[in-house]
N, C-alpha and C positions, 0 to 999 in steps of 0.2 A: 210537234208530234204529228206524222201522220195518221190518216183515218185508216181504220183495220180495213184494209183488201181492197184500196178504192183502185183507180186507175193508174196508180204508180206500184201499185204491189208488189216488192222484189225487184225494183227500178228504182236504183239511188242517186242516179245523177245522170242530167239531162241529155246525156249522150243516149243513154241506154232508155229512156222514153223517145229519144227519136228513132232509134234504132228498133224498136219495138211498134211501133206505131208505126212506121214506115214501111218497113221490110218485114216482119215474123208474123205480123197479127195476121195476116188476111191469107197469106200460103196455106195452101191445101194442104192434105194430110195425107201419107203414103204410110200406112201401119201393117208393117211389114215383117210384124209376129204378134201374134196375141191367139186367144183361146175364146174368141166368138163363136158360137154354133151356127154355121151354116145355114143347117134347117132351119131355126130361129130367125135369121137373116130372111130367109127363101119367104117364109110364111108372115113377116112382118109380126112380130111374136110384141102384141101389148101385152102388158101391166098388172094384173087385179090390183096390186098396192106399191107403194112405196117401199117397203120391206121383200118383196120381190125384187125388185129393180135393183136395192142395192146392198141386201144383205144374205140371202142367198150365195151360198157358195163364196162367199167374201172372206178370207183367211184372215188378208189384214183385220180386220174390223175383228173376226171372231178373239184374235189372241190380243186384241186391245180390250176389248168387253169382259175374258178371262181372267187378265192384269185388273180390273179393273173389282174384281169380289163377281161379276155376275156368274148368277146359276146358269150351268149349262143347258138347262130345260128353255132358256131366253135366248142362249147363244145358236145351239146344233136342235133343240130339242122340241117338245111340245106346243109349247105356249104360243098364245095367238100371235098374228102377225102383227097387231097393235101392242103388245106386250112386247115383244123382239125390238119395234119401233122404238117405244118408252126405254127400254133399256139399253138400247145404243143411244139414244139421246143422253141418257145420263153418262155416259161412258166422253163424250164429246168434249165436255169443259177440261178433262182429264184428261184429253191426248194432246194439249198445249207443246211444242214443241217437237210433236209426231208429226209428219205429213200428215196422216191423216187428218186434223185440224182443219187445214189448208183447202185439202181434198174436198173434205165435207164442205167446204163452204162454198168454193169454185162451184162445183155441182150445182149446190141451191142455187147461185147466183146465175150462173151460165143458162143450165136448162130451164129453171122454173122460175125465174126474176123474185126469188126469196132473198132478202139481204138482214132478215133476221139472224143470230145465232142461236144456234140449235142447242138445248137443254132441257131439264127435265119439262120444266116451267112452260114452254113454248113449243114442246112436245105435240099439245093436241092439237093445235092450229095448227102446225105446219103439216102434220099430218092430214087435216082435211084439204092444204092450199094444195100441195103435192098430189093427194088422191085425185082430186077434182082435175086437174090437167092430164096425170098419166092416166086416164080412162076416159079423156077428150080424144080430138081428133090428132092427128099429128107429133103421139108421142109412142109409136112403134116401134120397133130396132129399127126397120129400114131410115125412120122418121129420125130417127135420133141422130145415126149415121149421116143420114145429109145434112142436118143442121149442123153437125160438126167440120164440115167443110172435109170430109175423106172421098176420095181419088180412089185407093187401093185399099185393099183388107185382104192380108193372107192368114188362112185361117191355120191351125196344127193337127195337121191328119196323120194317121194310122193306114201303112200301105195296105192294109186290106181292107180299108172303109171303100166302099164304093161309089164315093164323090155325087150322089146323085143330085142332090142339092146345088151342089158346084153348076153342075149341068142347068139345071132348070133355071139359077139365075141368071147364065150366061142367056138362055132362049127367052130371057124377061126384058122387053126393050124400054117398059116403066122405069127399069132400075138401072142407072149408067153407074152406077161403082161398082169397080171391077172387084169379086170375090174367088179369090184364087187359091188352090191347095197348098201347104207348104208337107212335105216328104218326112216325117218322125217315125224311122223303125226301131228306135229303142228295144222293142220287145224282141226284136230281131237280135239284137248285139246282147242283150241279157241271158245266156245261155245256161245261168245257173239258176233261173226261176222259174217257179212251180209251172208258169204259163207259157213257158218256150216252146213245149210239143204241140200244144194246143194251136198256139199261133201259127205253128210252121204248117200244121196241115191247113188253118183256114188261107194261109199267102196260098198254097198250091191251091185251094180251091179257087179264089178268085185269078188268080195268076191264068191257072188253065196248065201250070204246067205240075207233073206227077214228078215229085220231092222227095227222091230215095238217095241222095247224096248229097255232098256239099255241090257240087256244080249244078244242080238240078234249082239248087237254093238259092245261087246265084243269080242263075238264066229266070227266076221268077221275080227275083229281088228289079233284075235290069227291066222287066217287063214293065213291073207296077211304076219302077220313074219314067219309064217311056209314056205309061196313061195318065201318070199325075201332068209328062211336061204336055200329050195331049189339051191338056183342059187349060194351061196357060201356068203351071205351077214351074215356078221360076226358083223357089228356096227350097234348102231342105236344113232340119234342126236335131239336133244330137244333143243328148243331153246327159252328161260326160261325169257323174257324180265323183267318181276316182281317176287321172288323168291315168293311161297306163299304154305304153306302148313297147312293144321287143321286137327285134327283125324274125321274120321268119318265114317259111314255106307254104304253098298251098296244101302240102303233105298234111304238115302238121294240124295248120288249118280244120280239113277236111275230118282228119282224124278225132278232134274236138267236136266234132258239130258231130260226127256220128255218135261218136260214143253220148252225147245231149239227147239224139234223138230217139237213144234207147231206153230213155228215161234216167239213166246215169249222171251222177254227178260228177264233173270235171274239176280238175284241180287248177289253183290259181293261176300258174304259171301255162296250163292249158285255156284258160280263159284269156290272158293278158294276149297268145299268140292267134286266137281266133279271131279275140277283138280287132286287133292289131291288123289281120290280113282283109279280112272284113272292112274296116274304117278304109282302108287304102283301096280295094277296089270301088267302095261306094264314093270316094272323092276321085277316081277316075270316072266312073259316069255324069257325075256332076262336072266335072271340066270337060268333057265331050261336049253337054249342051247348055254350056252356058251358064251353068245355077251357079246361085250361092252359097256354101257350107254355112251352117250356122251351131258354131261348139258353145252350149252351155255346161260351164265348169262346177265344180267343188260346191253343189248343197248337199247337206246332210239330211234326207227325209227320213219322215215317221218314226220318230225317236222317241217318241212315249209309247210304249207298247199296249198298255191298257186301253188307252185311246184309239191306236190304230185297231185295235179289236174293236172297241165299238162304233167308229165312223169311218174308219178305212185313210185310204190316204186323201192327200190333198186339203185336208181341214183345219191347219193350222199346227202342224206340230214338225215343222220344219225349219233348219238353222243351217249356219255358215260350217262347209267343210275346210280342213285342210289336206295338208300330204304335198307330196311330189307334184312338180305341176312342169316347172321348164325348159329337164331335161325329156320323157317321155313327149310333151308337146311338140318341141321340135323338130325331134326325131319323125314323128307322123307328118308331118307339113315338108320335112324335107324329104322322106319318103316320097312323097308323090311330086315334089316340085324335079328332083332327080329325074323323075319319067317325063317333064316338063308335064304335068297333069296333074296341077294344084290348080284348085281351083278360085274363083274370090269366095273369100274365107272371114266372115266375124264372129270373134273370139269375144267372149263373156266369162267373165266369176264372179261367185256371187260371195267370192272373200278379197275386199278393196285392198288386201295386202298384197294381190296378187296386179293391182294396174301396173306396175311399174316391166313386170314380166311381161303381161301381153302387153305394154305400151315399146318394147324394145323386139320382144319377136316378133310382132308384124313385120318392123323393120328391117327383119332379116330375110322375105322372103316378097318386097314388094319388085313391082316392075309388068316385064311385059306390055307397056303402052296402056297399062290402064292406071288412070289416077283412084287413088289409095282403092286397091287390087285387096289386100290386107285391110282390114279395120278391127279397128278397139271399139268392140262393141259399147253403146250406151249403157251408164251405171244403170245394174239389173238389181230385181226385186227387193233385199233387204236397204239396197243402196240406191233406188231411185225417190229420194228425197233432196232435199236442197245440199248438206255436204257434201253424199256421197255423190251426185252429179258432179259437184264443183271439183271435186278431186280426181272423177276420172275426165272432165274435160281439161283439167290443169296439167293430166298426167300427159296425156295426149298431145296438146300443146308443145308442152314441153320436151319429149320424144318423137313427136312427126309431125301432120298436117293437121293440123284442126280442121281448118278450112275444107279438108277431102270427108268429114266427118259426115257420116249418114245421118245424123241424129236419132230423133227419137223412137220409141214405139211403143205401145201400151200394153203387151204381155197382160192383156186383163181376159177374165169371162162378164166383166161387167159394160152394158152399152154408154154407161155414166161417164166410162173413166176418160174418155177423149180429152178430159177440160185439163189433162198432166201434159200436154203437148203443149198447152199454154204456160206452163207453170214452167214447163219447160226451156219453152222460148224467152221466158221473160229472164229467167238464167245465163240462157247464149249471150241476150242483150247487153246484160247486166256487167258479165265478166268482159266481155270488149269496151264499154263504156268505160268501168274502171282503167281497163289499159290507155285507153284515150287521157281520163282525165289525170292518168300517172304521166302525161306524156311518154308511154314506151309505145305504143304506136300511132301514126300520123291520123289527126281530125278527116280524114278523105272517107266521106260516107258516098263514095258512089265505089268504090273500094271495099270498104265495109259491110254496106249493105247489100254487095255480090255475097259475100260471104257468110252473112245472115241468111240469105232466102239461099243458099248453098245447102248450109246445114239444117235450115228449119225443112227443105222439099227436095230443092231440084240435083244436090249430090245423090239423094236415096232414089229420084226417077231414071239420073241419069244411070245408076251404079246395075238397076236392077232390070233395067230397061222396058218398063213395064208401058 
């Protein structure tokens, strides 16, 4: 019997502790989407507790605590941040077979050399061991971040944030990791939401340009990726809840987005050709300069409505979409590769039924001199645990290059979560090992371990050319 999480954790046979130990552990980290704050980053943002650090804004955790009987006053609510503490401790023996388990323990283990498990019982100690260091010296976002061994951090911005933080990190020569915008105007392509007009006057105001038509919308839309790629923003991310694409005009187009910005509401088949015209010109400016598309697919948010009434979105009450997914997807990717102005493009969903789709349309649209140009994005949020990884790198495998695979990245707002890059790597390790010790590919770890530190750093440095 192995000991719980020692040095083989997730490493079953000795291929894949060399492969791990040699090649993945010590690569740097290029996290190349997640939802860090900036400003937090800029200002080296400590602690007051351990319930800050890692439960704050924490979804996962909130709808494991939920499942688990606790009152919401412990989860979103009042009660102290020791009481929050206590009651995700108790919630802990009970996520057996969640990552989260995993998660929690990585953490303790990684940043605070805690190798206790966490329960009710062990509660207050761990509590004072944890308090006592994140309110020492060297345990800030910045601090956290370097100990993690990360290179790059692209953060998820809103074309009309004014990146100013961006800025002052770049002018901070303390801080050598690079913090770079990534491009999300979603509220741009949402045309039928309460906050479309709102938004469209604040882009003209930062824009500088006056927004009395669809092309006005435009020329301010191309302006703000010109100041994101100023600042060194290399990605842009979409976030695609319903796939939906129809050929159509810039007439039509136009015609949508006026009648939106009369406060009117448009009809579906008006929205599908907005979206539609809209995605295609913003994937031509991102193939002018180089960026990366980044489609996340099919989640279903804020499905409890009482809930989203009383804490809004993002707090835990979000699940796996379906629908249509890969004829409208296509059709947009071949839209713009037709103009030859497809850009490099990773595709995400966040319903695993859907790998086997984006693991075969990549395929249809790779080339141009760049190795994997196309990618099957890393299993995302409901799916980045140990199956759903192992099934979209099996998918991938099995339908293209593994080896061109960008890996990983940690889609967190938490500075904790970096220790899933390990969790991760020890996965890549894991599933080549087994193919070794199946004999279906050859013992050649000078082979292999190109292809480990490939997919653990240098395919995501070389991909994004950071």
């Amino acid at each position: 019997m192995k000991k719980f999480m020692d040095e083989t954790f997730l490493l079953s046979n000795e291929t894949a502790v060399a492969l791990y130990n040699n090649f993945a552990k010590d690569m740097p980290i290029i996290d190349y989407h997640c939802h860090l704050s900036p400003q937090e980053i800029y200002e080296n943002k400590s602690f007051k507790n351990i319930t800050e650090a890692w439960l704050y804004g924490d979804h996962y955790k909130w709808r494991a605590m939920r499942a688990n009987g606790i009152e919401e006053e412990y989860v979103t609510g009042n009660a102290s941040d020791y009481d929050k503490f206590v009651a995700w401790a108790k919630t802990v023996p009970m996520t057996i077979g969640n990552p989260l388990f995993n998660w929690t323990h990585l953490e303790l283990q990684r940043f605070f050399d805690v190798h206790e498990i966490l329960n009710e019982k062990s509660a207050p100690a761990i509590w004072e061991q944890l308090n006592s260091k994140l309110t020492g010296e060297g345990f800030g976002a910045r601090d956290l971040i370097k100990k993690s061994n990360v290179e790059v951090v692209c953060t998820t911005d809103d074309p009309t944030d004014s990146l100013e933080y961006h800025k002052l990190i770049a002018e901070d020569s303390s801080f050598d990791v690079k913090v770079l915008p990534s491009f999300r105007p979603d509220k741009g392509l949402e045309i039928n939401q309460d906050t479309f007009v709102s938004w469209v006057k604040k882009l003209s105001e930062v824009s500088g340009v006056e927004i009395s038509n669809y092309d006005d919308f435009l020329t301010a839309l191309e302006n703000r990726i010109e100041f994101f790629h100023s600042l060194g923003g290399r990605v842009s991310d979409h976030a695609l809840n319903t796939m939906m694409y129809e050929h159509t005009t810039k007439e039509e187009a136009a015609a949508s987005f006026e009648k939106a910005i009369k406060g009117e509401k448009v009809s579906i088949e008006e929205e599908i050709k907005y979206k539609s015209y809209t995605l295609v010109f913003l994937g031509k400016e991102y193939a002018k300069r180089d960026w990366a598309m980044q489609l996340h697919i099919h989640a279903l948010r804020n499905n409890n409505t009482r809930m989203f009434g009383k804490l809004g979105a993002d707090t835990g009450y979000d699940s796996i979409n379906d629908g249509e997914l890969a004829r409208p997807l296509n059709q947009l990717l071949d839209a713009l590769d037709t103009e030859d102005a497809l850009p490099k493009t990773i595709l995400y969903s966040l319903n695993p039924n859907d790998n086997y789709i984006l693991g075969t349309t990549i395929g249809n649209f790779q080339g141009g001199g760049k190795p994997g140009k196309m990618q099957f994005g890393t299993a995302w949020w409901f799916n980045d645990q140990k199956e759903g990884m192992l099934e979209q790198m099996k998918a991938l495998a099995n339908l293209g290059l593994f080896s061109r695979f960008i890996g990983m990245l940690t889609d967190s707002r938490s500075f904790l979560s970096y220790t899933r890059h390990e969790y991760f790597r020890r996965l890549v390790c894991n599933l080549i090992g087994e193919w070794v010790e199946d004999g279906e590919i050859p013992n050649d770890m000078d082979l292999l371990g190109d292809v480990v530190k490939g997919i653990c750093y240098q395919n995501a440095k070389d991909y994004f050319e950071f």
